[in-house]
N, C-alpha and C positions, 0 to 999 in steps of 0.2 A: 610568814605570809606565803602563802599560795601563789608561785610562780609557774607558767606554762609557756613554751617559746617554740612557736611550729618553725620548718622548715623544709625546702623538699619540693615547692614551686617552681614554676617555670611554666613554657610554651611544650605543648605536647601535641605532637601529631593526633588526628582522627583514627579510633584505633589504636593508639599507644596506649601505654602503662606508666606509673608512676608510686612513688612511694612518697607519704608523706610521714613527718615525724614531730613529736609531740616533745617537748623534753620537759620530763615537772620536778617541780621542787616544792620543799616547805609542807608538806604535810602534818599535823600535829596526830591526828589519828588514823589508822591503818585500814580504815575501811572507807573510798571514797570510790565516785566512779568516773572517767575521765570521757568525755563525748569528743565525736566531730561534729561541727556544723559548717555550715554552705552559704556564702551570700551572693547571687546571682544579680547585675547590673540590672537596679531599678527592681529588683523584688526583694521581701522579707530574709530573716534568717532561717533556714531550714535546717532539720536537724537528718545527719547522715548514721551514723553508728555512735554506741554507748561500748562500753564495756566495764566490768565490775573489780574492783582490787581482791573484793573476798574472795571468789571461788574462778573469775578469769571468764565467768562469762561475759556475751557479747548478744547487743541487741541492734537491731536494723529495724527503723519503722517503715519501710517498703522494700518489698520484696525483689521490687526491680534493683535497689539498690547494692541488697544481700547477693544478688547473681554478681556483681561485678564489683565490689568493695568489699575487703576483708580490715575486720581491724583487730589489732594485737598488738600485747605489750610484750615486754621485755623488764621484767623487776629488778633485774643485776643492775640496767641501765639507767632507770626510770628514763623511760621512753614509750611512748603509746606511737605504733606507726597505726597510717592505712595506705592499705595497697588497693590501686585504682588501677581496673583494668578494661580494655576498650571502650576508651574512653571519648565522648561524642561531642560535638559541640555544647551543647547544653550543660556538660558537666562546668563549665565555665566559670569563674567563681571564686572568691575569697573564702578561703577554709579556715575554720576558726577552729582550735583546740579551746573546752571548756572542760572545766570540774566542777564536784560538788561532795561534799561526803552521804553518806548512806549508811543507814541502820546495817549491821551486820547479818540481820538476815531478809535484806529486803532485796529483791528480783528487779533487774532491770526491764520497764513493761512499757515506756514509754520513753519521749524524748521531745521537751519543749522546752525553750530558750530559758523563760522563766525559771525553772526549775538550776540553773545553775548559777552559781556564783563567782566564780573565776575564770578569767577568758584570756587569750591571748591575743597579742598583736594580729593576726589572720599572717595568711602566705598565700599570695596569689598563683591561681591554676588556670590557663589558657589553650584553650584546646582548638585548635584549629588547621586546616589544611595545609 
């Protein structure tokens, strides 16, 4: 079974930086792709970066987000971090780690809730003054 356990929350100055980390397990097949998503007080889940096991790409579905959020794994570790940099109130938010597996040669091009199947506990991010 497909376990993911984020970590990596806290309160973060306006302007700070932070890293969050993914730790997964239980994979049966080697090609999957492991997401972050976002849940902000009193709105939906939103989805922030993907990234691919096949080839290590990485997808952002807004561009504002791609300027200030990197995400990347570590395979020695199985570890998906993202790194979150000036960071505003609005980033605010419960951070989910999800997966799902993916055809081997399919492109990450999108990024909606539905689309995955295994989620983690979230780890709360707090951005404030």
């Amino acid at each position: 079974e497909v376990q993911l356990v984020e970590s990596g929350g806290g309160l973060v100055q306006i302007g700070g930086s932070r890293r969050l980390s993914c730790a997964f397990s239980g994979f049966t097949f080697d090609e999957y792709a492991i997401a972050w998503f976002r849940q902000a007080p009193g709105k939906g889940r939103e989805g922030v970066s993907a990234i691919s096991s096949t080839d290590g790409s990485a997808y952002y579905p807004l561009h504002s987000m791609k300027a200030r959020f990197t995400i990347s794994s570590d395979s020695a570790k199985n570890i998906v971090y993202l790194q979150m940099n000036n960071l505003k109130p609005e980033d605010t938010a419960v951070y989910y780690c999800a997966a799902r597996y993916i055809h081997i040669l399919e492109t990450l091009t999108d990024l909606e809730e539905y689309q995955y199947d295994f989620w983690g506990q979230g780890t709360q991010v707090t951005v404030s003054s």
